[in-house]
TORKOL-4160 file (C-alpha; in steps of 0.2 Angstrom, whole numbers, padded with zeros to 4 digits, m for minus):
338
<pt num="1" X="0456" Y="0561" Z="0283"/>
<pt num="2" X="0468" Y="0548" Z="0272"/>
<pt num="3" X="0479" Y="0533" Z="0279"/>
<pt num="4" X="0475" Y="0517" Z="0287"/>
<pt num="5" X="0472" Y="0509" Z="0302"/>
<pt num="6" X="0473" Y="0491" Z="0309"/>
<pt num="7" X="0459" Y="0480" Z="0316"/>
<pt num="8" X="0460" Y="0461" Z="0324"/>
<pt num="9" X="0448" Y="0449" Z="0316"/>
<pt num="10" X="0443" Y="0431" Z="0319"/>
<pt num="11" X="0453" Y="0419" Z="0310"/>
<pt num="12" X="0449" Y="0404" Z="0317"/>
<pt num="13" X="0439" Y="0397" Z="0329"/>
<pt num="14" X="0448" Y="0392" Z="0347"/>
<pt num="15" X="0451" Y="0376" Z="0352"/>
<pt num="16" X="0455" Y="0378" Z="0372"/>
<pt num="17" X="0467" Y="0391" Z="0376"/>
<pt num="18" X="0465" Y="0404" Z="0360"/>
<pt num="19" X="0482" Y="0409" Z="0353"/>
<pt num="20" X="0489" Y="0421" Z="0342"/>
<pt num="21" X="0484" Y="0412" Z="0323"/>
<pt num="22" X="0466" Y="0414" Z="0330"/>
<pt num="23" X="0468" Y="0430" Z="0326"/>
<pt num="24" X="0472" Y="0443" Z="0312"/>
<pt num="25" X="0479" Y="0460" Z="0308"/>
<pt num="26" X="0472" Y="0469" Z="0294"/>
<pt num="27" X="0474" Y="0486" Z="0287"/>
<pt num="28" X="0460" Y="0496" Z="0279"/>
<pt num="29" X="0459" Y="0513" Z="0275"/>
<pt num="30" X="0453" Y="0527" Z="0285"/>
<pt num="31" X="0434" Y="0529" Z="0282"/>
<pt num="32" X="0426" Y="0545" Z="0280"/>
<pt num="33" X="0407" Y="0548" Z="0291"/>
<pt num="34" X="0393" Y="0546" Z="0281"/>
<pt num="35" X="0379" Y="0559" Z="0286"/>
<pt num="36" X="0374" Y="0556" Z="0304"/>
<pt num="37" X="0390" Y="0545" Z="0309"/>
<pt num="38" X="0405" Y="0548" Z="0317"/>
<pt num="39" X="0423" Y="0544" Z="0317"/>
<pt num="40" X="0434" Y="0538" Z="0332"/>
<pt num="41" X="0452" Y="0539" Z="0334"/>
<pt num="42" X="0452" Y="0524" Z="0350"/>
<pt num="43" X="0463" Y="0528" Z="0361"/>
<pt num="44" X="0458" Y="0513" Z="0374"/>
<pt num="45" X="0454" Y="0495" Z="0371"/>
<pt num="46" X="0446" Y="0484" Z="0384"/>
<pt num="47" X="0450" Y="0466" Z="0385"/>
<pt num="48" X="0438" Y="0455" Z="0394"/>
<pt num="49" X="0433" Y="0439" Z="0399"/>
<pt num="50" X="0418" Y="0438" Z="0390"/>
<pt num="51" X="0426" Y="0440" Z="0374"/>
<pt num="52" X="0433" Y="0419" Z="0373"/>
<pt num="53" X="0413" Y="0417" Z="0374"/>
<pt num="54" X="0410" Y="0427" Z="0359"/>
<pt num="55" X="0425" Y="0420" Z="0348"/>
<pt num="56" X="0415" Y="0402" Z="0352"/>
<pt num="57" X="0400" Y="0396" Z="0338"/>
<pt num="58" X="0380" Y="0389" Z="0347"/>
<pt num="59" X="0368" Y="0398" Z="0358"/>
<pt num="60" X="0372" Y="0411" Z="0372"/>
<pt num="61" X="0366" Y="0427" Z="0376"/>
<pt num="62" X="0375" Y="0439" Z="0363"/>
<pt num="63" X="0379" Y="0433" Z="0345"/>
<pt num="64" X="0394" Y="0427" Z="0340"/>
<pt num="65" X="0409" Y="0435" Z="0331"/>
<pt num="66" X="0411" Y="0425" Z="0314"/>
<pt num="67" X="0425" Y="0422" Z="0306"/>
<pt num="68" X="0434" Y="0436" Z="0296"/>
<pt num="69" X="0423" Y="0448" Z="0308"/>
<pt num="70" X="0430" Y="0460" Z="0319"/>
<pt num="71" X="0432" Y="0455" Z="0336"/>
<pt num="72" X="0420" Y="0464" Z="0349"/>
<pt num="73" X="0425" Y="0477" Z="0360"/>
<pt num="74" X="0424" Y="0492" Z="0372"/>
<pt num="75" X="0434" Y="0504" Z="0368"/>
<pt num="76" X="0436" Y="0524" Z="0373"/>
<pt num="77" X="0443" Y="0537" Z="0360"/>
<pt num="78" X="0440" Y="0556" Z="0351"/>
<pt num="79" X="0429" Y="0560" Z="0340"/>
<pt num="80" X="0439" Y="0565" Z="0324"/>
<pt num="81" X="0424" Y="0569" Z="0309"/>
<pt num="82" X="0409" Y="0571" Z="0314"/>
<pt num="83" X="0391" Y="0574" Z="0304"/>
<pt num="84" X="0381" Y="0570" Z="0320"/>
<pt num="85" X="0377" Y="0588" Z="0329"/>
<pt num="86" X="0375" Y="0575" Z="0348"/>
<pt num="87" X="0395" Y="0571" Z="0347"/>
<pt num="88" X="0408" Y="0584" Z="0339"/>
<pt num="89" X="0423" Y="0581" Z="0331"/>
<pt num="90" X="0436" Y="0583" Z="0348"/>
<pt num="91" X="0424" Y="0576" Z="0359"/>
<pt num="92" X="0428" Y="0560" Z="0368"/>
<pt num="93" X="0417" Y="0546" Z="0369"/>
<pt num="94" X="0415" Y="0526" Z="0376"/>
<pt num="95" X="0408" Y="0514" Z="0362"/>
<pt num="96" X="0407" Y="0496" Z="0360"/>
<pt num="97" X="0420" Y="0500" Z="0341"/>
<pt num="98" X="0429" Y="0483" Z="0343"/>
<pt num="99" X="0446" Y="0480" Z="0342"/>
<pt num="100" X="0452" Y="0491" Z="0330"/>
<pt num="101" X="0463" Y="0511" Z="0327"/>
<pt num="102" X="0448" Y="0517" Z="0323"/>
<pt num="103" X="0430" Y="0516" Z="0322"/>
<pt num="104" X="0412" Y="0522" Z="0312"/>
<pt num="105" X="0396" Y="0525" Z="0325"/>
<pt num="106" X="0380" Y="0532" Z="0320"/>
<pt num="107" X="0382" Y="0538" Z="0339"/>
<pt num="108" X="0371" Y="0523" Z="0346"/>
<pt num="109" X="0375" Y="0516" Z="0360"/>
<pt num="110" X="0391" Y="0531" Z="0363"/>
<pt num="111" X="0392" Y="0540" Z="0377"/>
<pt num="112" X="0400" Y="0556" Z="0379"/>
<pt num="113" X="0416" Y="0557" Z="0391"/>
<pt num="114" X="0424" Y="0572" Z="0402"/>
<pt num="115" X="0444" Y="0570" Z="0405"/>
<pt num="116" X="0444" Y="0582" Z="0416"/>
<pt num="117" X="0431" Y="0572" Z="0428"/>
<pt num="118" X="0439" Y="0557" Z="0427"/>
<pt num="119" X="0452" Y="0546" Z="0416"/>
<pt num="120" X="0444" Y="0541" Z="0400"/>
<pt num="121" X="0452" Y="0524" Z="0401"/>
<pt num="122" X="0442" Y="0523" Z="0419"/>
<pt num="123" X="0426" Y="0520" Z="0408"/>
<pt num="124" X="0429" Y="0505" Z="0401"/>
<pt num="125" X="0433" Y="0500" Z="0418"/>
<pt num="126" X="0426" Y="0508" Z="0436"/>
<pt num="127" X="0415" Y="0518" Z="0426"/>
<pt num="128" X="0411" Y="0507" Z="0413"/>
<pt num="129" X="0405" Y="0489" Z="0410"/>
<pt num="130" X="0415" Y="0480" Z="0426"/>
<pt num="131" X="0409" Y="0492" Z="0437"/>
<pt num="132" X="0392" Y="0492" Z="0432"/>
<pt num="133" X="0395" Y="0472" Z="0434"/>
<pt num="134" X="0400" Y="0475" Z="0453"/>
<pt num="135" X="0387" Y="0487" Z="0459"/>
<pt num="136" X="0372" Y="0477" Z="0451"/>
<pt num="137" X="0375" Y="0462" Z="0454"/>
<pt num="138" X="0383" Y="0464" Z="0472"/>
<pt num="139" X="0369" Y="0477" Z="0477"/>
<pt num="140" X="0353" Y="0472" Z="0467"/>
<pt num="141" X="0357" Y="0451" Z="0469"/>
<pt num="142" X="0370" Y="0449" Z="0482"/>
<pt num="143" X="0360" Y="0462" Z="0494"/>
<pt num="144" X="0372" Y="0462" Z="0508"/>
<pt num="145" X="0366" Y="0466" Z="0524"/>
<pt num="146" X="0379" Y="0478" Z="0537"/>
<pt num="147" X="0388" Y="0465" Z="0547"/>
<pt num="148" X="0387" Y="0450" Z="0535"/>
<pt num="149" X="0403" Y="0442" Z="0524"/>
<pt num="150" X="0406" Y="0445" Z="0507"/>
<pt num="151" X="0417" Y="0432" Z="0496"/>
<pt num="152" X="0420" Y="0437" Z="0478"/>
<pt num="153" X="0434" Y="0426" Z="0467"/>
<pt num="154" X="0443" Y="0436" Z="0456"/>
<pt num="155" X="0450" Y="0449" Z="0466"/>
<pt num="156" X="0464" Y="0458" Z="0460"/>
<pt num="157" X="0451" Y="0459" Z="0443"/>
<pt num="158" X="0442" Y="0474" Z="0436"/>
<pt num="159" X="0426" Y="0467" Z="0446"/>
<pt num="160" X="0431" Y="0457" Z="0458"/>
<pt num="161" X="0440" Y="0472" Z="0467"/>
<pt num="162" X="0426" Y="0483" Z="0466"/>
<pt num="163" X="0413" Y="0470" Z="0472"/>
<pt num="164" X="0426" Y="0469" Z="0488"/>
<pt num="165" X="0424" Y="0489" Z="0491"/>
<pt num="166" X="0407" Y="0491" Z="0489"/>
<pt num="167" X="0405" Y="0477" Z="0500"/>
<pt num="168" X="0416" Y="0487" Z="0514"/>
<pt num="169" X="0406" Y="0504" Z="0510"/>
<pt num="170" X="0391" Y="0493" Z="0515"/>
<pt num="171" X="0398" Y="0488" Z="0530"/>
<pt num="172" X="0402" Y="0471" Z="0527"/>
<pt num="173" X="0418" Y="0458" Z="0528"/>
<pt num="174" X="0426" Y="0457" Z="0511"/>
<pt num="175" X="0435" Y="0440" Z="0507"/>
<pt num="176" X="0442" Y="0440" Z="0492"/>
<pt num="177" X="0452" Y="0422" Z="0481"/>
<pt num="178" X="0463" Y="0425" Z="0469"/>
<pt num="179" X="0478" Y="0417" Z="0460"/>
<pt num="180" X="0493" Y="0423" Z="0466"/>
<pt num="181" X="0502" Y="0431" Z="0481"/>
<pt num="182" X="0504" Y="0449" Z="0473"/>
<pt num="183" X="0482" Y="0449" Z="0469"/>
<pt num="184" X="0482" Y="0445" Z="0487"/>
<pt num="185" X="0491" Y="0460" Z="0493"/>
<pt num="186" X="0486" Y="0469" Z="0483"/>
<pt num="187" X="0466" Y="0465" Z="0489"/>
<pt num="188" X="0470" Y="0467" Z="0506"/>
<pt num="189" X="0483" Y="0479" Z="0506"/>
<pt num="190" X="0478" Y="0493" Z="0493"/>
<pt num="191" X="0461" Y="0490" Z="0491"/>
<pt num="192" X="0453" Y="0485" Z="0507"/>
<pt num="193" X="0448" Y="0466" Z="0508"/>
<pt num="194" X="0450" Y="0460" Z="0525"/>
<pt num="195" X="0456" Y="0444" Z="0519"/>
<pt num="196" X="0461" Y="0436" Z="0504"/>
<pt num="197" X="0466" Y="0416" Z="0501"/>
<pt num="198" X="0478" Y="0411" Z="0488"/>
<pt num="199" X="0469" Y="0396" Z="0480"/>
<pt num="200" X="0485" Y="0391" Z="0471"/>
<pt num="201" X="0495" Y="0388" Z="0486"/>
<pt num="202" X="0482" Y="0387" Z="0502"/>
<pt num="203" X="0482" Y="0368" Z="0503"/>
<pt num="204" X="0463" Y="0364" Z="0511"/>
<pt num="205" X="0453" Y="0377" Z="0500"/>
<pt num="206" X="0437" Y="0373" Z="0509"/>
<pt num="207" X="0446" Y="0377" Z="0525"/>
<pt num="208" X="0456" Y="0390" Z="0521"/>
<pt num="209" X="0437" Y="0397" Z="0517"/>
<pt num="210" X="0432" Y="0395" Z="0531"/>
<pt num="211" X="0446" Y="0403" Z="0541"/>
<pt num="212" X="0445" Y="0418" Z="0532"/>
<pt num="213" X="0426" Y="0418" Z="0534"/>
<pt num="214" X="0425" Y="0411" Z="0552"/>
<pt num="215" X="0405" Y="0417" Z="0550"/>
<pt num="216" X="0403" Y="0409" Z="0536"/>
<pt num="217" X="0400" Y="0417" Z="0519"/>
<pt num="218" X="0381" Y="0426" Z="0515"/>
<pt num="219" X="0386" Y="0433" Z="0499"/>
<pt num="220" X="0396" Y="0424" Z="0487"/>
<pt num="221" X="0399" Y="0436" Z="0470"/>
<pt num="222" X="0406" Y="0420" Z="0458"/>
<pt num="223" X="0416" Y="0424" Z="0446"/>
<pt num="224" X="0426" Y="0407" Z="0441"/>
<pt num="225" X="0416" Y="0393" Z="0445"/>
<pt num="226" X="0427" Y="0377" Z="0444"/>
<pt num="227" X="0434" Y="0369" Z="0462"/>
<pt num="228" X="0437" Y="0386" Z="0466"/>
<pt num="229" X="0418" Y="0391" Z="0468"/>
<pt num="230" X="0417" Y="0373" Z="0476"/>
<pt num="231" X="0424" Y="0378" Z="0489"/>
<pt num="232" X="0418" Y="0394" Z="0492"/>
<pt num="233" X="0399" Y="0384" Z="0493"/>
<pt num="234" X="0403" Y="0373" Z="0506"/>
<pt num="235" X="0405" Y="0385" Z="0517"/>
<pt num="236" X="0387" Y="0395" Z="0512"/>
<pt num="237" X="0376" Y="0401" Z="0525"/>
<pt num="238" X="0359" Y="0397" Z="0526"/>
<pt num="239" X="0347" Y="0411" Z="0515"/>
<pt num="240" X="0365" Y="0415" Z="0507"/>
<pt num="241" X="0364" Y="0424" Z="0490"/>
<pt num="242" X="0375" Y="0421" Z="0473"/>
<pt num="243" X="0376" Y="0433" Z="0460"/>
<pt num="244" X="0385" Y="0423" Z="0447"/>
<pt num="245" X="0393" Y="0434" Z="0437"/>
<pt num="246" X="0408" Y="0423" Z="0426"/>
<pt num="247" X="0412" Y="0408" Z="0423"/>
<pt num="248" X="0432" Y="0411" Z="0418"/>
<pt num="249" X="0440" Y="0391" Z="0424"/>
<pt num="250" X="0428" Y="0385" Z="0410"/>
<pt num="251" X="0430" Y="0396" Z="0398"/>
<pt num="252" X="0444" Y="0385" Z="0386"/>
<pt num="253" X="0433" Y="0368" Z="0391"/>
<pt num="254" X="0427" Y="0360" Z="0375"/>
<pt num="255" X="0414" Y="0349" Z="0385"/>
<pt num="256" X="0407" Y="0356" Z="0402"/>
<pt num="257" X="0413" Y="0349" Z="0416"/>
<pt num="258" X="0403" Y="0336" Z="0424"/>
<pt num="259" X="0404" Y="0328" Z="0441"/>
<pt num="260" X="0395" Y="0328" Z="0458"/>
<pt num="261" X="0386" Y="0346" Z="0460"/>
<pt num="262" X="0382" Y="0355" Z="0477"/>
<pt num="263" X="0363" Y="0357" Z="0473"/>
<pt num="264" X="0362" Y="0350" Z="0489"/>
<pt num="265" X="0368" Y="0363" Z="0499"/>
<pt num="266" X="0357" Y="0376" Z="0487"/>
<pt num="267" X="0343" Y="0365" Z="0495"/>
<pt num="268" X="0349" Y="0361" Z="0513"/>
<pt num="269" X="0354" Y="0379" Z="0519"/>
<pt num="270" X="0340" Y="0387" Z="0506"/>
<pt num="271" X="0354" Y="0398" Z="0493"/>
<pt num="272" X="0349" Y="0409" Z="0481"/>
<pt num="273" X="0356" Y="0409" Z="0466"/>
<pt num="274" X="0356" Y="0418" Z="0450"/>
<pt num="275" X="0367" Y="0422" Z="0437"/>
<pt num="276" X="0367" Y="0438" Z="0429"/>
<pt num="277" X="0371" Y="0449" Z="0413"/>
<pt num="278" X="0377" Y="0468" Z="0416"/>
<pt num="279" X="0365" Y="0474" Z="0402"/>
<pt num="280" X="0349" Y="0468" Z="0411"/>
<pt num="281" X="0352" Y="0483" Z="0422"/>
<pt num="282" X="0359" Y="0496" Z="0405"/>
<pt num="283" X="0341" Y="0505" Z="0411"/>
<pt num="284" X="0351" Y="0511" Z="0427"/>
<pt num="285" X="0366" Y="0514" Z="0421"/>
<pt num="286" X="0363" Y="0531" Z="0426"/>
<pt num="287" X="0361" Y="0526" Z="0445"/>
<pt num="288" X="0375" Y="0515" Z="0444"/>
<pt num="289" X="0388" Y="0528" Z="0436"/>
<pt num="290" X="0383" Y="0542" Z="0448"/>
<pt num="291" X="0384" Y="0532" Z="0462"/>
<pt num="292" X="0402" Y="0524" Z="0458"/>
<pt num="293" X="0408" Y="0542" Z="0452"/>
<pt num="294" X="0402" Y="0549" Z="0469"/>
<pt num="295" X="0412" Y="0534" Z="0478"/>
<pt num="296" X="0428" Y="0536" Z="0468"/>
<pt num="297" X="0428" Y="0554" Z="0471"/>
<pt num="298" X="0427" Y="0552" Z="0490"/>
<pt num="299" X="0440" Y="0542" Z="0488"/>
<pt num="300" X="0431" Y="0525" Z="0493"/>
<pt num="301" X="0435" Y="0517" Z="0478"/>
<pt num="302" X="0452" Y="0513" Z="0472"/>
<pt num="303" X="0458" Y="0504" Z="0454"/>
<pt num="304" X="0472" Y="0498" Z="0445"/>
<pt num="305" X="0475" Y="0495" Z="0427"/>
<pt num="306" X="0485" Y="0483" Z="0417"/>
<pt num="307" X="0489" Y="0492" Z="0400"/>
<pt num="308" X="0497" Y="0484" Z="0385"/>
<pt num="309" X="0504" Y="0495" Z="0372"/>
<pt num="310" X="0498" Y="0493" Z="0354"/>
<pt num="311" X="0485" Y="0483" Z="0345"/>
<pt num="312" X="0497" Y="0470" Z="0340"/>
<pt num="313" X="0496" Y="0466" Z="0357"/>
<pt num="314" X="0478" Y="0463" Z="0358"/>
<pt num="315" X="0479" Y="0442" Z="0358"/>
<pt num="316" X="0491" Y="0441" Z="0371"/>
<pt num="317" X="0482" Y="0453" Z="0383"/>
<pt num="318" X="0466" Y="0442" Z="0381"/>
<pt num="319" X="0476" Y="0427" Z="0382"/>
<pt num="320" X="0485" Y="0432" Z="0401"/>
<pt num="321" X="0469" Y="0438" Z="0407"/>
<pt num="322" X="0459" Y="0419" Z="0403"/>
<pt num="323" X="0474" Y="0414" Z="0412"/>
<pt num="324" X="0473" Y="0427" Z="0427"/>
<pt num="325" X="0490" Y="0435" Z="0423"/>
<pt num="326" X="0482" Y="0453" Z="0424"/>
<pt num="327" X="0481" Y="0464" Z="0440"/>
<pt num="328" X="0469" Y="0476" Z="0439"/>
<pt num="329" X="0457" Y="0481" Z="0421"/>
<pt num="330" X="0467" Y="0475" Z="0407"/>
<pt num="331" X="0467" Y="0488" Z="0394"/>
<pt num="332" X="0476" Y="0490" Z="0377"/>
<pt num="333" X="0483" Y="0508" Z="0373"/>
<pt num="334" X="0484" Y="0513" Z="0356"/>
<pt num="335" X="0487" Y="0530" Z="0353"/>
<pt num="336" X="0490" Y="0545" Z="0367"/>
<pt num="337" X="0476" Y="0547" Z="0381"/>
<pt num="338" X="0473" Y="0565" Z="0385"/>
């Protein structure tokens, strides 16, 4: 192969909101495989909360990107050289390749995909990472019973739609927040929820929560935090479990919020809380992906994607989803899917 390709790396460092400077567009040439590696043409990029996390310097549970580094990624794409006999040039596959046209893999950590089973883009979302997110932590932490209530903010996300679904297939009400009238339709409407509260506009959050959950909440999949998640806690059962999964209103926050915390009602009505990251369950990845296959197949799941055309465009999409303009996985497209 000959030519270049772009790839986004991290040019400085956020302060808040990230915007365009933080990033930069390079252009490097092609690279040939070296024996045992691979090259991928990526066709998909995922844009994801996490990533502000990873574009911030200290401790947390996955390193850093440093500056003049490429910017971390899912991504899903087609094999285009190959010199490793477990992924042949034509076969598509999902990778963690990073923001970037192309990618080199020694094949760790790829996973081979079949268009004609499903879309490949759908493995960077309900087959891939954010579903994953959803059935773990809502299955395995939230453990919903039949008949109990399931709230989970960020509804009209990758995850948070999910997490309502399976809720519903487990026979369980599925309350959903989000941030705008069309998340809400969408939630209820196209996906299922049998309720969703506009935190933006609903006035009383605490008891708009409460009249969308008139039982109370058992199972609260966080997503946000902030005076959203407040809200939602104030109206926990007792034995109520919370699988926290994000953290997305505090993202941008030099300092951590601080202020008068609910541990009180943690104690009071006895909560179980515990926050999570998908890979802890990357063992049962294998149960998690037949079993969200199965479901989307029967036609018990539905999804939605956001998709941005072109690397260039990269920034913005991870800047409208830290500030919940998405509906839906936000992707970036950068060549033709199959």
């Amino acid at each position: 192969m000959s030519g270049n390709y772009r790839r986004i790396v991290l040019a400085a460092r956020p302060s808040g909101m990230p915007k365009d400077s933080d990033f930069r567009i390079e252009e490097v040439p092609i690279p040939e495989p070296a024996e045992g590696e691979v090259v991928v043409r990526n066709i998909f990029m995922s844009i994801d909360p996490y990533m502000r996390g990873r574009m911030r310097e200290g401790p947390s549970y996955a390193p850093a990107v440093q500056l003049g580094e490429l910017m971390v990624g899912g991504t899903a794409g087609q094999v285009t050289a190959s010199r490793n006999g477990r992924f042949p040039e034509g076969v598509y596959v999902n990778g963690m390749l990073g923001w970037q046209e192309y990618g080199v893999s020694d094949g760790t950590g790829l996973r081979q995909l079949d268009p004609a089973a499903a879309p490949i883009s759908t493995s960077l979302g309900i087959l891939g990472m954010p579903g994953m997110t959803a059935y773990f932590g809502l299955l395995d932490l939230g453990a919903p019973q039949e008949g109990e209530t399931v709230a989970v903010t960020g509804a009209g996300g990758a995850v948070g739609a999910l997490v309502g679904q399976i809720a519903k297939i487990k026979g369980c009400r599925a309350v959903g927040l989000a941030g705008t009238d069309a998340k809400c339709t969408y939630a209820v409407d196209e996906v299922g929820f049998d309720a969703c509260v506009n935190y933006k506009t609903a006035g009383d959050l605490q008891q708009a929560v409460a009249d969308a959950c008139p039982k109370g909440v058992d199972v609260y999949f966080d997503n946000v935090g902030g005076p959203v998640a407040d809200a939602v806690i104030l109206n926990l059962n007792e034995f109520s479990r919370v699988p926290v999964c994000g953290q997305i209103a505090l993202y941008n926050a030099e300092e951590p919020a601080m202020g008068p915390r609910l541990f009180f009602i943690f104690l009071t009505r006895r909560v179980k809380v515990q926050g999570f990251i998908v890979s802890d369950f990357a063992a049962r990845w294998g149960e998690g992906l037949a079993q969200m296959t199965e479901w989307l197949q029967q036609g018990k799941l539905k999804y939605k994607e956001d998709i941005a055309q072109g690397i260039e465009n990269a920034p913005q999409a991870l800047i409208g989803v830290l500030q919940g303009a998405n509906l839906g996985k936000q992707l970036v497209q950068l060549s033709d899917a199959p």
